[in-house]
C-alpha atoms as an extended CHARMM CRD file, in Angstrom:
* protein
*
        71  EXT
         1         1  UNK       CA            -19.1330000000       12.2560000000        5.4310000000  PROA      1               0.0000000000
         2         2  UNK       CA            -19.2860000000        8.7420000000        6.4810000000  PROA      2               0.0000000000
         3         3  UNK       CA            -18.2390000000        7.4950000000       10.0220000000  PROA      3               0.0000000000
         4         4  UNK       CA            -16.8230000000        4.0510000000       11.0560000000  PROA      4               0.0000000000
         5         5  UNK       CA            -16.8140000000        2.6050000000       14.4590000000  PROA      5               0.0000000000
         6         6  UNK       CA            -13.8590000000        0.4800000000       14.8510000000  PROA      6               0.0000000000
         7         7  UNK       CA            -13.7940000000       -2.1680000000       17.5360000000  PROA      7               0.0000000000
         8         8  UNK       CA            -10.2390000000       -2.9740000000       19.0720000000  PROA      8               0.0000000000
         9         9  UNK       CA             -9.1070000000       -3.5720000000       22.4820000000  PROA      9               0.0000000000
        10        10  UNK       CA             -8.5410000000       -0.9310000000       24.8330000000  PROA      10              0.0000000000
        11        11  UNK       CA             -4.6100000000       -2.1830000000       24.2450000000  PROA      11              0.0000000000
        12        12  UNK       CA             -4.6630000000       -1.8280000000       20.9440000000  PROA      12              0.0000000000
        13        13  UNK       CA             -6.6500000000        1.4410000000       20.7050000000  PROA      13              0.0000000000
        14        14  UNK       CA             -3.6430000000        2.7950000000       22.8700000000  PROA      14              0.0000000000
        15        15  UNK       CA             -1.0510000000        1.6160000000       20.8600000000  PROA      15              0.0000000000
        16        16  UNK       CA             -2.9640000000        3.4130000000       17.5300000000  PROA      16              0.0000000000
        17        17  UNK       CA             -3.5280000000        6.1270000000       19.2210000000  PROA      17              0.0000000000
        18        18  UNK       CA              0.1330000000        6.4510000000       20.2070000000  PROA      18              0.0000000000
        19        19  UNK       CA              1.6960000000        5.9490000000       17.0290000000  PROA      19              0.0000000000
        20        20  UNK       CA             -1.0430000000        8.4550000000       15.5000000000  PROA      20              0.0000000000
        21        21  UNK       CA             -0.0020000000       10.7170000000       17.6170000000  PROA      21              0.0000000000
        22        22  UNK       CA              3.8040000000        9.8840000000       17.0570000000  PROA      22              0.0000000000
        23        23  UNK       CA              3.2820000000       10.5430000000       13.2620000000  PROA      23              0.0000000000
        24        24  UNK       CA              1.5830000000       13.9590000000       13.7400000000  PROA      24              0.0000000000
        25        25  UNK       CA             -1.7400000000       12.5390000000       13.0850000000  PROA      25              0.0000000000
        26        26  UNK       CA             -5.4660000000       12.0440000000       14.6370000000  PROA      26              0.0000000000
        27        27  UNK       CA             -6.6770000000        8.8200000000       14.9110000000  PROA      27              0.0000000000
        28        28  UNK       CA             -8.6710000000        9.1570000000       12.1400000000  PROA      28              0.0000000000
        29        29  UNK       CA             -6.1710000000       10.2050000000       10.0030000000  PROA      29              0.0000000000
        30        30  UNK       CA             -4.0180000000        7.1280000000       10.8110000000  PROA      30              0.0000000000
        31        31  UNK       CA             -7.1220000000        4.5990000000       10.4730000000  PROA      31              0.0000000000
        32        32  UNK       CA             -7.9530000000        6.5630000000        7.2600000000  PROA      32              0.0000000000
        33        33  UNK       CA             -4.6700000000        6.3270000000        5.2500000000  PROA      33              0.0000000000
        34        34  UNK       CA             -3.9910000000        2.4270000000        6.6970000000  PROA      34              0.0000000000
        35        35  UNK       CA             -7.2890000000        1.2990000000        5.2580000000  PROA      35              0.0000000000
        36        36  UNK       CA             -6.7550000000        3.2110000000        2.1290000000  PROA      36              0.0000000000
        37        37  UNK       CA             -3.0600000000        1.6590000000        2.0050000000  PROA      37              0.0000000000
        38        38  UNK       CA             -4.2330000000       -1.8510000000        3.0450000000  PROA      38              0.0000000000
        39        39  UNK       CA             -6.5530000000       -1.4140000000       -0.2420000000  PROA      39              0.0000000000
        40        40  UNK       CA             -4.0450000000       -0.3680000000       -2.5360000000  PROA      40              0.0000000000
        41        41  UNK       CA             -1.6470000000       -3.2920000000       -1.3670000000  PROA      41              0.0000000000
        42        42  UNK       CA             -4.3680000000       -5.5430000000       -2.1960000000  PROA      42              0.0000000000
        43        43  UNK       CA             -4.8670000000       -4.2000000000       -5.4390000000  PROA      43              0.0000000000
        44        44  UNK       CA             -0.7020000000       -4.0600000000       -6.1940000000  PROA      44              0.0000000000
        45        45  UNK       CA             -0.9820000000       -7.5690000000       -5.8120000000  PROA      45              0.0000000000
        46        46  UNK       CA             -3.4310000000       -8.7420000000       -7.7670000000  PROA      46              0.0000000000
        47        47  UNK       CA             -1.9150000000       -6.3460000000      -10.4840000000  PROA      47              0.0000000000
        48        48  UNK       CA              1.3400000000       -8.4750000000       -9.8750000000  PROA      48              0.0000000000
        49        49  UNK       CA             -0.0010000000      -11.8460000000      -10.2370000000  PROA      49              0.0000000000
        50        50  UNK       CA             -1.6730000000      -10.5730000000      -13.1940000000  PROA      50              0.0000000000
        51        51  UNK       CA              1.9030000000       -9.7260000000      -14.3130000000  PROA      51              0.0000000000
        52        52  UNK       CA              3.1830000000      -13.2110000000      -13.3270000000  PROA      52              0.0000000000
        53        53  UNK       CA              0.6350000000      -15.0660000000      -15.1970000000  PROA      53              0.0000000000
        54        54  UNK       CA              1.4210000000      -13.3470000000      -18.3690000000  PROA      54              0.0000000000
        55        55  UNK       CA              4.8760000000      -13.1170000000      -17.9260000000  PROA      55              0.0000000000
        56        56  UNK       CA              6.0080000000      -14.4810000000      -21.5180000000  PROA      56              0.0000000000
        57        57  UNK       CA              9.7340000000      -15.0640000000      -19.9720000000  PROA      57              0.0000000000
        58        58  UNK       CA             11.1830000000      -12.7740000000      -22.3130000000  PROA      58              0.0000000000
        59        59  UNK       CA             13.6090000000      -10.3340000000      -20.5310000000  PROA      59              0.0000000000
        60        60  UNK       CA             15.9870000000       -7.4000000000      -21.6590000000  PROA      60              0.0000000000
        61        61  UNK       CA             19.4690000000       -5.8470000000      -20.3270000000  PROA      61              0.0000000000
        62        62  UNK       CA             19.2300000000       -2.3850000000      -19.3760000000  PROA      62              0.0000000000
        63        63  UNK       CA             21.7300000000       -1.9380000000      -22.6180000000  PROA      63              0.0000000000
        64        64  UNK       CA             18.7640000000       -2.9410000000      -24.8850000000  PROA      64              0.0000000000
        65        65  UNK       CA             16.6930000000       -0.9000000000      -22.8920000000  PROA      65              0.0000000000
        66        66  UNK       CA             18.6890000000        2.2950000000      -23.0190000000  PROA      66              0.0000000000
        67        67  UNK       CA             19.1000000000        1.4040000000      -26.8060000000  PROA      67              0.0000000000
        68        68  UNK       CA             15.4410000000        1.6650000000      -27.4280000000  PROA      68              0.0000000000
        69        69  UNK       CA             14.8450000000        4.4900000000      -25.3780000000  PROA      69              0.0000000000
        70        70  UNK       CA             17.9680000000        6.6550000000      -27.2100000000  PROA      70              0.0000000000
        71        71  UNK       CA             19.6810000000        6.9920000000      -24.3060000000  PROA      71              0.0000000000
């Protein structure tokens, strides 16, 4: 298992610390799951201005789209 050193202030090391703790988490976990979120936002986006540059401008009521689906 890897291990990161993460520089912050002693401020802001008690502040994540705090909310860790609020949440029910180690520090770790927290600085863990906010990288891997940060990542995945990151990610989201690109995959939405993918979306926007394709976007053909066609769009569909959600009657057409029940009507394909059978519903």
């Amino acid at each position: 298992m890897a291990t990161l050193t993460i520089r912050m202030s002693d401020g802001e090391a008690e502040v994540a610390k705090r909310f860790a703790a609020f949440e029910g988490k180690t520090f770790s976990e927290f600085a863990r799951e906010s990288i891997m979120e940060r990542i995945e936002d990151f990610l989201d986006v690109q995959e939405l201005e993918r979306a926007i540059a394709e976007d053909d401008g066609v769009r569909y009521t959600l009657d057409e789209v029940k009507g394909e689906l059978g519903l």
